[in-house]
GUNU-364185 format. One record per atom (N, C-alpha, C, O): residue number from 1; residue in one letter; atom name; z, y, x. Coordinates in steps of 0.001 Angstrom, whole numbers. Atoms other than C-alpha are relative to their C-alpha. Layout:
! residues N
+-----+------+------+---------+---------+---------+
|  nr | rest | atom |      up |   north |    east |
+-----+------+------+---------+---------+---------+
| NUM |    A |   CA |       Z |       Y |       X |
...
+-----+------+------+---------+---------+---------+
//
This chain:
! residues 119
+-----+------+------+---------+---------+---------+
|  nr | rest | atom |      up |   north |    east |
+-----+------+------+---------+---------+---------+
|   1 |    X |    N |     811 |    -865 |    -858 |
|   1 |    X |   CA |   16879 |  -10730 |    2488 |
|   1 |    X |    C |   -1473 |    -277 |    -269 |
|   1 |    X |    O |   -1790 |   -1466 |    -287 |
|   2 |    X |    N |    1374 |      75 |     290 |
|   2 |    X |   CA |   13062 |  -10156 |    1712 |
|   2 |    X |    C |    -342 |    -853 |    1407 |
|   2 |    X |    O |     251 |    -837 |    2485 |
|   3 |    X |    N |     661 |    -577 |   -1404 |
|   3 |    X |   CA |   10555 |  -11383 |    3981 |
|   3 |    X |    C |   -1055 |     339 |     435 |
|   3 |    X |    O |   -1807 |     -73 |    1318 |
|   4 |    X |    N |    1062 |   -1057 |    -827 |
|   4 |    X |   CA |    8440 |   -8518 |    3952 |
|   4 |    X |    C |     476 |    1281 |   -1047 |
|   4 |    X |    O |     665 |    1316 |   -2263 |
|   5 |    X |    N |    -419 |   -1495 |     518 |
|   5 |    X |   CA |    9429 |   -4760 |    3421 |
|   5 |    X |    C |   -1426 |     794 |     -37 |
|   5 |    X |    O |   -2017 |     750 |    1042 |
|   6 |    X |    N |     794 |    -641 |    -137 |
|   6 |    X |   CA |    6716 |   -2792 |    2747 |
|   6 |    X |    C |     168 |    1485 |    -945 |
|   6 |    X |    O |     754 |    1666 |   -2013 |
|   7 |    X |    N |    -376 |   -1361 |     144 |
|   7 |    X |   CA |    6419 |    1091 |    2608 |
|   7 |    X |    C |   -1240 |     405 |      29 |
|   7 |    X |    O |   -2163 |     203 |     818 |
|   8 |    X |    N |    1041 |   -1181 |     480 |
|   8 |    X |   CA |    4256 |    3382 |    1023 |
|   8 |    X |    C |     356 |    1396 |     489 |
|   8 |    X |    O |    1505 |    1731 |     778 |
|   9 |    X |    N |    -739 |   -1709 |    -395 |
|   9 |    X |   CA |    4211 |    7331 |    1984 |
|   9 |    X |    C |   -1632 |     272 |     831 |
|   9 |    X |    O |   -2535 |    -375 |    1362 |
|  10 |    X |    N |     901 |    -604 |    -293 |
|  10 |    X |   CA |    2124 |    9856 |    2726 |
|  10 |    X |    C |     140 |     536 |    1697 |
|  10 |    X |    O |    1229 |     936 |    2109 |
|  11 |    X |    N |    -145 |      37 |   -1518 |
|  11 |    X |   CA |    1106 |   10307 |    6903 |
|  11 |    X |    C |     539 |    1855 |     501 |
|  11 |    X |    O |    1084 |    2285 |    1517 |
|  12 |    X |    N |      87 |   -1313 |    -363 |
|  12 |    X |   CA |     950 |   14340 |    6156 |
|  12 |    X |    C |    1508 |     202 |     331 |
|  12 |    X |    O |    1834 |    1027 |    1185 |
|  13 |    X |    N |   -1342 |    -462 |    -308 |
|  13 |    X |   CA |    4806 |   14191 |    6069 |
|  13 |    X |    C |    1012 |    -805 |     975 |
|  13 |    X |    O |    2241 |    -752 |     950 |
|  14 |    X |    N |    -353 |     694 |    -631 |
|  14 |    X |   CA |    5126 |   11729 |    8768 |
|  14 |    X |    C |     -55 |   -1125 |     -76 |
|  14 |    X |    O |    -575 |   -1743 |   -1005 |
|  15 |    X |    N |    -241 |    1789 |    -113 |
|  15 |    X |   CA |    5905 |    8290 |    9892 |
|  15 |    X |    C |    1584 |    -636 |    -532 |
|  15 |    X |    O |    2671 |     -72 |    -652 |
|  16 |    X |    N |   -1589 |     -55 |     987 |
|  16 |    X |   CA |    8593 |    6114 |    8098 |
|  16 |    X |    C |     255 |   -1467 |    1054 |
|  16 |    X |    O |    1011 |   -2311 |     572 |
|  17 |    X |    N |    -558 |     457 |    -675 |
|  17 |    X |   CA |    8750 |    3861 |   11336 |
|  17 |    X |    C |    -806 |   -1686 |     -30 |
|  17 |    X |    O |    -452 |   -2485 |     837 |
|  18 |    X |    N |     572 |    1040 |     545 |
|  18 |    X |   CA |    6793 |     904 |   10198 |
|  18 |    X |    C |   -1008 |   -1139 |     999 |
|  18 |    X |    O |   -2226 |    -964 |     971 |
|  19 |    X |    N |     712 |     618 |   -1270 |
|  19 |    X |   CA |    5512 |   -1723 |   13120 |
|  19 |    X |    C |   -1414 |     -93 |    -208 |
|  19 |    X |    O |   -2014 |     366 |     764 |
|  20 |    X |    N |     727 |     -21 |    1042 |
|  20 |    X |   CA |    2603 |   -2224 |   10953 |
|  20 |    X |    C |    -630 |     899 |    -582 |
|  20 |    X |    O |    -254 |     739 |   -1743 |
|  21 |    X |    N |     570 |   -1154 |     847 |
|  21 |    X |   CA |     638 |     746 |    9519 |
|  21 |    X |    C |   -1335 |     -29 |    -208 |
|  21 |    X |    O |   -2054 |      76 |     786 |
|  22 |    X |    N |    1197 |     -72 |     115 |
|  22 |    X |   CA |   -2612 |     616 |    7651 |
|  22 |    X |    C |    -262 |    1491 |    -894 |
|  22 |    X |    O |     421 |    1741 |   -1887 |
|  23 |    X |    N |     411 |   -1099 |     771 |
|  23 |    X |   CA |   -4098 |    3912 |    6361 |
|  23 |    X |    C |   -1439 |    -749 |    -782 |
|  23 |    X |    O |   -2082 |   -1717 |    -377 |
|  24 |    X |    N |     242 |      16 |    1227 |
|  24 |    X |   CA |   -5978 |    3903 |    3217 |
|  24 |    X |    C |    -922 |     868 |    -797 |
|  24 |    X |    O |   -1475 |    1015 |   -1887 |
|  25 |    X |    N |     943 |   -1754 |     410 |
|  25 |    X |   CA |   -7623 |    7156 |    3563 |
|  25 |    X |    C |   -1438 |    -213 |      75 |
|  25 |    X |    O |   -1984 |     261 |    -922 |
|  26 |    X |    N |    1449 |      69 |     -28 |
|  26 |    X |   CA |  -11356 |    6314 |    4514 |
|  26 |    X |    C |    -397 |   -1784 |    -771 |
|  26 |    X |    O |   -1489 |   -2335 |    -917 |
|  27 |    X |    N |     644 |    1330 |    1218 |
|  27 |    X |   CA |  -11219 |    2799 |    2230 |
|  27 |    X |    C |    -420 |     -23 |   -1538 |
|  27 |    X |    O |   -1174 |    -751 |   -2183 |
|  28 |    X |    N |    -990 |      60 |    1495 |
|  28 |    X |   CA |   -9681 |    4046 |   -1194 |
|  28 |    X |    C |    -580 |    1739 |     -44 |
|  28 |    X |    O |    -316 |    2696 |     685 |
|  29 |    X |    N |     -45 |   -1487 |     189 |
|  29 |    X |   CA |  -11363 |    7084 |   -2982 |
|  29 |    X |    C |    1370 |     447 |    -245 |
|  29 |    X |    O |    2242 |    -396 |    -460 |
|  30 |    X |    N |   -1379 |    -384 |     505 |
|  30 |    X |   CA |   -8341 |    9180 |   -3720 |
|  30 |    X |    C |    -591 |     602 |   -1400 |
|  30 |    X |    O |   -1407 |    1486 |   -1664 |
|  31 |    X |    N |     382 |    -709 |    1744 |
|  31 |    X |   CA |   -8475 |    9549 |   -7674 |
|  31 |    X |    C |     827 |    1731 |    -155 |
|  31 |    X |    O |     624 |    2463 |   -1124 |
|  32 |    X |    N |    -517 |   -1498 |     294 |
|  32 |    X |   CA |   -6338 |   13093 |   -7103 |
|  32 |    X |    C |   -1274 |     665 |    -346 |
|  32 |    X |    O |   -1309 |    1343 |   -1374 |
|  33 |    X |    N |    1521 |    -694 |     141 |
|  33 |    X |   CA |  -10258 |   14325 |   -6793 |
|  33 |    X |    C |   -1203 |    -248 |    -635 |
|  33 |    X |    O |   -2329 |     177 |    -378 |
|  34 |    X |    N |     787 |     221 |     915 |
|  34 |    X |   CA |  -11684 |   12793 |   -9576 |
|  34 |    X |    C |     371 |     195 |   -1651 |
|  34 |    X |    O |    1506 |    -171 |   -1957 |
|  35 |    X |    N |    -563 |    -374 |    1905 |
|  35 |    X |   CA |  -11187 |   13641 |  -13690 |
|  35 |    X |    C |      81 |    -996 |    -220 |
|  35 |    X |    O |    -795 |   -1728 |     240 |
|  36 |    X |    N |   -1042 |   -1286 |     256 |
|  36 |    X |   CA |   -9050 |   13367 |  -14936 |
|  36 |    X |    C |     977 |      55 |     427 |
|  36 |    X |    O |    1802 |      31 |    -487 |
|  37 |    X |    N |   -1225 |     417 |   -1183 |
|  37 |    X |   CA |   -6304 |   13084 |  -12191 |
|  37 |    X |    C |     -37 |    1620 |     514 |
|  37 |    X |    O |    -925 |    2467 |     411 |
|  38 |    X |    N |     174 |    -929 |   -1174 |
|  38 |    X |   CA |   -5257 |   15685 |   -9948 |
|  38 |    X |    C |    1234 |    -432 |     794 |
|  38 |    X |    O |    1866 |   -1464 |     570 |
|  39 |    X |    N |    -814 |     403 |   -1104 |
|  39 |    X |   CA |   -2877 |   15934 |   -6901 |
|  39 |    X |    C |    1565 |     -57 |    -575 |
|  39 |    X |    O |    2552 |    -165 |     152 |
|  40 |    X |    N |   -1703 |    -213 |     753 |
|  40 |    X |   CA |     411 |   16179 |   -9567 |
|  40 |    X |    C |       6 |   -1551 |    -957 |
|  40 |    X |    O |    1079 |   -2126 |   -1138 |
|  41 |    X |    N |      12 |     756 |     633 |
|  41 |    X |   CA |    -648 |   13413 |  -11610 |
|  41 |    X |    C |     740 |    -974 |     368 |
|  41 |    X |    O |     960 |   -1008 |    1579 |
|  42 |    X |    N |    -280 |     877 |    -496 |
|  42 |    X |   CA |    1162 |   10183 |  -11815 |
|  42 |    X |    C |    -462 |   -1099 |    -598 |
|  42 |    X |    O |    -854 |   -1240 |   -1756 |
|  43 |    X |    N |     808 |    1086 |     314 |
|  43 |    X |   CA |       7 |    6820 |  -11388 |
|  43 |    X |    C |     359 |    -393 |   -1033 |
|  43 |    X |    O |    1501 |    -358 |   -1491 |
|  44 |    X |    N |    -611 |     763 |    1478 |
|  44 |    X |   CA |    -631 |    4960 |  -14690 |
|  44 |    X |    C |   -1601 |   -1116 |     -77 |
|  44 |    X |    O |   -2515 |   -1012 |     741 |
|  45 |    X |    N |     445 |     845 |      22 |
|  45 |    X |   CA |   -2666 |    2087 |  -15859 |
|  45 |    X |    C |   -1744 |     117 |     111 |
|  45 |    X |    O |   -2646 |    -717 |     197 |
|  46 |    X |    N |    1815 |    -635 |     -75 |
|  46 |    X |   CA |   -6189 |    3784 |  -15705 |
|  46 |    X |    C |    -165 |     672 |    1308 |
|  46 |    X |    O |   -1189 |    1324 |    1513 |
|  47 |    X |    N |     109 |    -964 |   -1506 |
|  47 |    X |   CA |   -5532 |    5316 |  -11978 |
|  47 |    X |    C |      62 |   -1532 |     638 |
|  47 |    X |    O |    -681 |   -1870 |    1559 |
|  48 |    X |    N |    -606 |    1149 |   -1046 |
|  48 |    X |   CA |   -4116 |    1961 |  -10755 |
|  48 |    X |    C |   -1570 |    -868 |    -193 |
|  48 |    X |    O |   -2116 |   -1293 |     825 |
|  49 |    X |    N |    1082 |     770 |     -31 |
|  49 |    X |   CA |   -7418 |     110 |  -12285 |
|  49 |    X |    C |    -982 |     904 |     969 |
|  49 |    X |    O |   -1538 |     224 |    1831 |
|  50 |    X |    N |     632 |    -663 |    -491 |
|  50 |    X |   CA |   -9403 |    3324 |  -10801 |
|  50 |    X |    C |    -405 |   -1211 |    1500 |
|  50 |    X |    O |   -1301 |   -1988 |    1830 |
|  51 |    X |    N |    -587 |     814 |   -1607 |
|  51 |    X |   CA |   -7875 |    1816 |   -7165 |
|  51 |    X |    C |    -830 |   -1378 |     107 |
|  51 |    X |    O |   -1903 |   -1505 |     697 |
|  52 |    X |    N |      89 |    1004 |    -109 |
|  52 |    X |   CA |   -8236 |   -1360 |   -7492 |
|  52 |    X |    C |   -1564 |    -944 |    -583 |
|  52 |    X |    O |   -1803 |   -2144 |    -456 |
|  53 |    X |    N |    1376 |     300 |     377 |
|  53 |    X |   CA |  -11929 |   -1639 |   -9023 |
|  53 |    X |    C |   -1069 |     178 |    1445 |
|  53 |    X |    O |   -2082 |    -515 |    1546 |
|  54 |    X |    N |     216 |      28 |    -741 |
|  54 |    X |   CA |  -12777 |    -365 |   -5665 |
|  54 |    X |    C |    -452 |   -1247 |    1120 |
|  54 |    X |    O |     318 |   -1797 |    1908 |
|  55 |    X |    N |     289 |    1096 |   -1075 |
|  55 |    X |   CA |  -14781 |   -2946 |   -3611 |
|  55 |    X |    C |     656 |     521 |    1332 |
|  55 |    X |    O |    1453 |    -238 |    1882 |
|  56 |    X |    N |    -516 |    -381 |   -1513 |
|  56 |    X |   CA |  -13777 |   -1255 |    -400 |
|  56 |    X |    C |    2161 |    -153 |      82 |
|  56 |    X |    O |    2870 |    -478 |    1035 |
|  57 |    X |    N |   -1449 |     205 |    -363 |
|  57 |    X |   CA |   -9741 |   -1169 |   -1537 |
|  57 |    X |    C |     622 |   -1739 |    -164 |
|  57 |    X |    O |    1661 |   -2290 |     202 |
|  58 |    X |    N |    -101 |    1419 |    -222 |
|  58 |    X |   CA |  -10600 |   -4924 |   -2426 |
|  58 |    X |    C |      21 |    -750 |    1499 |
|  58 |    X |    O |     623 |   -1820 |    1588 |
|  59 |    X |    N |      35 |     406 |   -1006 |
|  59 |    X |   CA |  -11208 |   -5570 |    1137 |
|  59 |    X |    C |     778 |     740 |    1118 |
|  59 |    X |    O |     921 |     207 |    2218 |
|  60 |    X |    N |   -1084 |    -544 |    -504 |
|  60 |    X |   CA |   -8941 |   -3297 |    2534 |
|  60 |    X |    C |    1369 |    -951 |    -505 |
|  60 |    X |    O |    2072 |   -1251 |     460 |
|  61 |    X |    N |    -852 |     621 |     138 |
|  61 |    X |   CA |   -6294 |   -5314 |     770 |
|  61 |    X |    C |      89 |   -1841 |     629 |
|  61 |    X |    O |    1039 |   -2426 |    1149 |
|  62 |    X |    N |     347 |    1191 |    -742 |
|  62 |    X |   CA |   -8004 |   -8863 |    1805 |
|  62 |    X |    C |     760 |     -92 |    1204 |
|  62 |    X |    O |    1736 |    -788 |    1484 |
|  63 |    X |    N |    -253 |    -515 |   -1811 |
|  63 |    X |   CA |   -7797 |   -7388 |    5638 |
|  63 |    X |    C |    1582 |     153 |    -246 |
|  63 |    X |    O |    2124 |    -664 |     499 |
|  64 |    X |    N |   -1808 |     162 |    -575 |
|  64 |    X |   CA |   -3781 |   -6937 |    5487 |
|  64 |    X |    C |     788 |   -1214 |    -893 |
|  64 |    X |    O |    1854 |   -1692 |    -503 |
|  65 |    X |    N |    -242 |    1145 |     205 |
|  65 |    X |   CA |   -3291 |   -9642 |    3386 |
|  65 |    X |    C |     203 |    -885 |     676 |
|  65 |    X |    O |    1265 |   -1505 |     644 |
|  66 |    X |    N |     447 |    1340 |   -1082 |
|  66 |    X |   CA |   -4728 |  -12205 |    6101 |
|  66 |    X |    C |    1467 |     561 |    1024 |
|  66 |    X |    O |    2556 |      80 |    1340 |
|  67 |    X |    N |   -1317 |    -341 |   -1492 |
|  67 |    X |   CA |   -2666 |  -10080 |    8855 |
|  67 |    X |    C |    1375 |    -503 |    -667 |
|  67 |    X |    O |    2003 |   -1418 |    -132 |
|  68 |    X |    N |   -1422 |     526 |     144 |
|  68 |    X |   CA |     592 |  -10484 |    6850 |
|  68 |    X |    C |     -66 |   -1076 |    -126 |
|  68 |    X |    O |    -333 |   -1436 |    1020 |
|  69 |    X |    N |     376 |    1357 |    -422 |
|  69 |    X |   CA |     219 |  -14204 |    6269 |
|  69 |    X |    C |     -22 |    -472 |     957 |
|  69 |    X |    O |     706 |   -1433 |    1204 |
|  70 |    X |    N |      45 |     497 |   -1240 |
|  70 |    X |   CA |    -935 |  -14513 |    9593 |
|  70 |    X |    C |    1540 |     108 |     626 |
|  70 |    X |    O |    2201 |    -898 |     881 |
|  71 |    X |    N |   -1081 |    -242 |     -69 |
|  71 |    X |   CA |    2151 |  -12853 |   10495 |
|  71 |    X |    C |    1361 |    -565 |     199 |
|  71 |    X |    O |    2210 |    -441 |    1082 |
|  72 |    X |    N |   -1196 |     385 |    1023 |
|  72 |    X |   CA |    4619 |  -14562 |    8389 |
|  72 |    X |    C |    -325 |   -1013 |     546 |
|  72 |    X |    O |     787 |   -1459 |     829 |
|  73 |    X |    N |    -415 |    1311 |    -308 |
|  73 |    X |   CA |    3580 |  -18029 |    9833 |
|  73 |    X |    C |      70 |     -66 |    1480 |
|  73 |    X |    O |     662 |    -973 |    2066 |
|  74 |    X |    N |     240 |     303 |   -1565 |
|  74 |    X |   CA |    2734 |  -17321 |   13534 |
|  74 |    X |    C |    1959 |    1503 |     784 |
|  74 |    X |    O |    2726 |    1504 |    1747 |
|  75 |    X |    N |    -830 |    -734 |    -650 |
|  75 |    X |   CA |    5390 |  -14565 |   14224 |
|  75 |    X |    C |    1960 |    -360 |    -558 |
|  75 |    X |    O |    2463 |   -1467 |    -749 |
|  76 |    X |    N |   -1740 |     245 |     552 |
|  76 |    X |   CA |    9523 |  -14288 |   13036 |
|  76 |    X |    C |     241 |    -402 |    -960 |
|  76 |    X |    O |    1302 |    -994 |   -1153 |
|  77 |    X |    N |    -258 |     591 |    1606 |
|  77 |    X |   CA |    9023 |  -15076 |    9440 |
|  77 |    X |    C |     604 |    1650 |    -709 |
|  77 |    X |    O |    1339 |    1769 |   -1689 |
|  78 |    X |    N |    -320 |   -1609 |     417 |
|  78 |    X |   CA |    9574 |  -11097 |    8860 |
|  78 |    X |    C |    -923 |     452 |      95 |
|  78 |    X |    O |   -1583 |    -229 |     880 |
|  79 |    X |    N |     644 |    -790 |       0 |
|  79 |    X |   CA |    7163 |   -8580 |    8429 |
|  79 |    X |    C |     298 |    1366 |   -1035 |
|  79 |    X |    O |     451 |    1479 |   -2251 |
|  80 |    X |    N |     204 |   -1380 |     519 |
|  80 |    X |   CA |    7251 |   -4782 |    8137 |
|  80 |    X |    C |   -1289 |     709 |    -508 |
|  80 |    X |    O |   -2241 |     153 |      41 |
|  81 |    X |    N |    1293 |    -737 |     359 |
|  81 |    X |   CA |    4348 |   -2586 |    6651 |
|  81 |    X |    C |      91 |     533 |    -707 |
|  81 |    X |    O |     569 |     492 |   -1841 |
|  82 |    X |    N |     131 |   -1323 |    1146 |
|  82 |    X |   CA |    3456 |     392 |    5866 |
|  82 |    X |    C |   -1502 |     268 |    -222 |
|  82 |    X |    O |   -2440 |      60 |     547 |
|  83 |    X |    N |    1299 |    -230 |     374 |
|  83 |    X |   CA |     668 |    1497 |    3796 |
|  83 |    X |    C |    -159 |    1606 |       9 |
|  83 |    X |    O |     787 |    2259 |    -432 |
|  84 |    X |    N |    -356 |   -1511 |    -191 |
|  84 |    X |   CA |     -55 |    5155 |    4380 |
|  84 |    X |    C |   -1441 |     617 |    -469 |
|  84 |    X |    O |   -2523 |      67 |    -262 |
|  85 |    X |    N |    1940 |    -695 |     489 |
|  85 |    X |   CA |   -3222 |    7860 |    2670 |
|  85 |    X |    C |    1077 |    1204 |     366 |
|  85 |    X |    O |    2156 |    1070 |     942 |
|  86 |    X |    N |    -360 |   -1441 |    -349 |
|  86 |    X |   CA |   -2343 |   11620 |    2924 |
|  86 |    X |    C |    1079 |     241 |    -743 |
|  86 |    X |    O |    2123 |     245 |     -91 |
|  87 |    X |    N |    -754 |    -283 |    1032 |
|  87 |    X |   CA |    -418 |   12320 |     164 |
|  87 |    X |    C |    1565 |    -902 |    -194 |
|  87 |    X |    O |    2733 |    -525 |     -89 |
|  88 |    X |    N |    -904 |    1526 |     188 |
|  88 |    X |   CA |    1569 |    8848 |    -473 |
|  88 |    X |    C |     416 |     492 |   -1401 |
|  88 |    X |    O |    1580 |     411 |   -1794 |
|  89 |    X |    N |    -349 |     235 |    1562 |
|  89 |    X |   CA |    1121 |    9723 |   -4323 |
|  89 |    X |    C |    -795 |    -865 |    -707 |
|  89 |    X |    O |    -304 |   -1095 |   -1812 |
|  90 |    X |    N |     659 |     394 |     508 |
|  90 |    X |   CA |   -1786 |    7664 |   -5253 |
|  90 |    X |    C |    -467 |   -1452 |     297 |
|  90 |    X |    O |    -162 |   -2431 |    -384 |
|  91 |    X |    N |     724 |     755 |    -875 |
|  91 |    X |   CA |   -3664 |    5452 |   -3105 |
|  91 |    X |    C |    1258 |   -1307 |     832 |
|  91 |    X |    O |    1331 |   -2536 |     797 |
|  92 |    X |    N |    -867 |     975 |    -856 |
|  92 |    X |   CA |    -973 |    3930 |    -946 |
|  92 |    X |    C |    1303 |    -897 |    -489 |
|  92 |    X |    O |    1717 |   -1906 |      82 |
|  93 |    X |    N |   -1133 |     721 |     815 |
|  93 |    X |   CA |    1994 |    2902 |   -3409 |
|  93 |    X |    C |   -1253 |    -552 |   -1129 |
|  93 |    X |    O |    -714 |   -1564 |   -1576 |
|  94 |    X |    N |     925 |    1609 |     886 |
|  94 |    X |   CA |   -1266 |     828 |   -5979 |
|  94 |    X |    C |     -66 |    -919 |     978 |
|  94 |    X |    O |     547 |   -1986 |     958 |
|  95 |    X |    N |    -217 |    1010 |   -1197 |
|  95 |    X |   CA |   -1980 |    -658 |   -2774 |
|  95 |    X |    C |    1003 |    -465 |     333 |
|  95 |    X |    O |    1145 |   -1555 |    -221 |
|  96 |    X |    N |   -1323 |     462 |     254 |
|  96 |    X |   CA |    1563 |   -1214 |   -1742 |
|  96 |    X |    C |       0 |   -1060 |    -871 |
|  96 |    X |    O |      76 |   -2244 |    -543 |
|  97 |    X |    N |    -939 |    1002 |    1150 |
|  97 |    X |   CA |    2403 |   -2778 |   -5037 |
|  97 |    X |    C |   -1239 |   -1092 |    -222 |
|  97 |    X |    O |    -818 |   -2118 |    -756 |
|  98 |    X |    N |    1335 |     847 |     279 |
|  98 |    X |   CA |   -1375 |   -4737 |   -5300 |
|  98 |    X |    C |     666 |    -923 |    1505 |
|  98 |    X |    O |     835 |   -2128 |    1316 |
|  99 |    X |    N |    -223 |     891 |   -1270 |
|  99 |    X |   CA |    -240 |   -6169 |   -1545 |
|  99 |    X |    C |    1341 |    -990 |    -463 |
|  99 |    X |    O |    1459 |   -2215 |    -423 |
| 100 |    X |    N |    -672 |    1566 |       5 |
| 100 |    X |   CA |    2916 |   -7438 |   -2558 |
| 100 |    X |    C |     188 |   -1159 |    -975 |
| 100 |    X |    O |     863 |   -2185 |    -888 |
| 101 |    X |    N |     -48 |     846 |    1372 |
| 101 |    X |   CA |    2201 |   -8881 |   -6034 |
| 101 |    X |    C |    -758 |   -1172 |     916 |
| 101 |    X |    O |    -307 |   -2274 |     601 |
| 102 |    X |    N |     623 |    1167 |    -328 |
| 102 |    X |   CA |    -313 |  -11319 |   -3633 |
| 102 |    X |    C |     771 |    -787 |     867 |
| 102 |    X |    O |     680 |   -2012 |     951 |
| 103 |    X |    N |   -1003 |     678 |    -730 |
| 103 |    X |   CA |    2534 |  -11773 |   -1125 |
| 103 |    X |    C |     732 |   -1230 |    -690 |
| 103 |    X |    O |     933 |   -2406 |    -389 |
| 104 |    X |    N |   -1032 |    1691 |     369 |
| 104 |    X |   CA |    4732 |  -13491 |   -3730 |
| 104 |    X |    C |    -674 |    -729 |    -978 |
| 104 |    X |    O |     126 |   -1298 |   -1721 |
| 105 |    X |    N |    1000 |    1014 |      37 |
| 105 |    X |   CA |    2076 |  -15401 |   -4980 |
| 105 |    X |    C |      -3 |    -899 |     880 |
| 105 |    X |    O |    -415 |   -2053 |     759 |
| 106 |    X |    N |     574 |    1425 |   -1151 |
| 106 |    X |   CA |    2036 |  -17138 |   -1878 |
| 106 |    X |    C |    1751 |    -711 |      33 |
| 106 |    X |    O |    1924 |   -1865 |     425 |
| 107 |    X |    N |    -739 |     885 |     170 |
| 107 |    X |   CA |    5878 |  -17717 |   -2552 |
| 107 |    X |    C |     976 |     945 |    1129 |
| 107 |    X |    O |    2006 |     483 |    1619 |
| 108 |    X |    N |    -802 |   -1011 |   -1088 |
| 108 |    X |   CA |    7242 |  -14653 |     -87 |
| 108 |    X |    C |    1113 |    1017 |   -1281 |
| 108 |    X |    O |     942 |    1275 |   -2472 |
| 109 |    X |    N |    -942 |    -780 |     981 |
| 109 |    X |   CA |   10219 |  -12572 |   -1538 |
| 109 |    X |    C |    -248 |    1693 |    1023 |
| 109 |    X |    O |     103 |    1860 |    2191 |
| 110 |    X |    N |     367 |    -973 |    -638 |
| 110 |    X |   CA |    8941 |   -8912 |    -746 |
| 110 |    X |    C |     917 |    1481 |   -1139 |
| 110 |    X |    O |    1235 |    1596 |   -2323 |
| 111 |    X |    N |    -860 |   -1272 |     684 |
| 111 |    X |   CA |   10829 |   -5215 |   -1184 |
| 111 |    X |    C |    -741 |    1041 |     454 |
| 111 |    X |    O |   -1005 |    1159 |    1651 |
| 112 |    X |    N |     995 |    -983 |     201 |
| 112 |    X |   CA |    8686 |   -2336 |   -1852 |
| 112 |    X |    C |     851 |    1575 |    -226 |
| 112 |    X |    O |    1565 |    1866 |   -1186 |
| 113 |    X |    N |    -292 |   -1325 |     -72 |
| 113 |    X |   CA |    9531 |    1348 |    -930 |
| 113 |    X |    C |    -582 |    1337 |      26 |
| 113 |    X |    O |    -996 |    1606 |    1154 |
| 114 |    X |    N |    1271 |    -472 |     528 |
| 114 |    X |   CA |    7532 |    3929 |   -2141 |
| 114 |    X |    C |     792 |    2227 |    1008 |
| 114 |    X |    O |    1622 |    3065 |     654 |
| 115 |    X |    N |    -820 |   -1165 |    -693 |
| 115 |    X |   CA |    8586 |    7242 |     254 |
| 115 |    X |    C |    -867 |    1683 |    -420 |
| 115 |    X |    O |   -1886 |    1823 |     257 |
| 116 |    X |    N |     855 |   -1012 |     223 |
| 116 |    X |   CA |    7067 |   10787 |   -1083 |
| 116 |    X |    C |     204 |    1652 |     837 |
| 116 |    X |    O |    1007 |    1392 |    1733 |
| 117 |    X |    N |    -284 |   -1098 |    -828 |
| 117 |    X |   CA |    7385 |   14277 |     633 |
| 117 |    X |    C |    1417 |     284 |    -183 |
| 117 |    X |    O |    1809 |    1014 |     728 |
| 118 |    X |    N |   -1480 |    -390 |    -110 |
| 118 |    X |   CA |   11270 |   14629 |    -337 |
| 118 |    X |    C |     923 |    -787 |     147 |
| 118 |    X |    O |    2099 |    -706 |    -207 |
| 119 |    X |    N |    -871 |    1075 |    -813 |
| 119 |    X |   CA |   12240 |   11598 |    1426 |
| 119 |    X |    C |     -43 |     566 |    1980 |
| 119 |    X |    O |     556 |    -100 |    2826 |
+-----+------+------+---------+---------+---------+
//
C-alpha cells in the first residue's frame, strides 16, 4: 500500500474526492498558451522543463511538499492529494509527478493518478 496517492485532473470536469487539493492555476503558467504547445498537445520533455523552470511552480511545489511531510509524520502515515489547474492536461500531472519524485526521495512509496475529462 502507498503512503501517498496523489491525483492529478482538471477542476473544469470536477472533483476526484481528494482531502487535500491544491490548484495550480494562478502559480504555473499554463504552456497550452504559449508556442509551441496548445490545449491538444502532450506533455514531453520541453513542456515538463517549461513547468518546472517556473520560480512560482518551484514554490508552489516547496508549499505542498512541507504540508505532505508534515502530514506523513504528524497525522496517519497516509496522505491523499490532489493537484488540480483547469484542464488536468498540463500543469497539474508535471506537478503531480515533480511532487512525488521528492516524496520518494524522502523514502515514501507514492501512486500517481493522472484523471483527464473521460474519467
Amino acid at each position: 500500500m502507498p503512503d501517498v496517492c496523489i491525483w492529478s485532473y482538471g477542476f473544469k470536469y470536477g472533483t476526484h474526492a481528494a482531502p487535500n487539493e491544491f490548484d495550480v492555476t494562478d502559480w504555473v503558467k499554463n504552456p497550452a498558451r504559449v508556442a509551441p504547445w496548445n490545449l491538444n498537445s502532450r506533455v514531453d520533455d520541453e513542456m515538463r522543463e517549461f513547468v518546472l523552470e517556473q520560480p512560482k511552480a518551484q514554490a508552489f511545489l516547496d508549499l505542498v511538499e512541507m504540508f505532505a511531510l508534515t502530514s506523513l509524520s504528524n497525522g496517519p502515515g497516509f496522505a491523499h492529494i490532489g493537484i488540480k489547474c483547469n484542464a488536468g492536461r498540463h500543469r497539474s500531472p508535471i506537478i503531480a509527478e515533480e511532487l512525488a519524485a521528492r516524496l520518494v526521495e524522502h523514502g515514501y512509496k507514492v501512486k500517481i493518478k493522472h484523471y483527464s475529462e473521460d474519467d
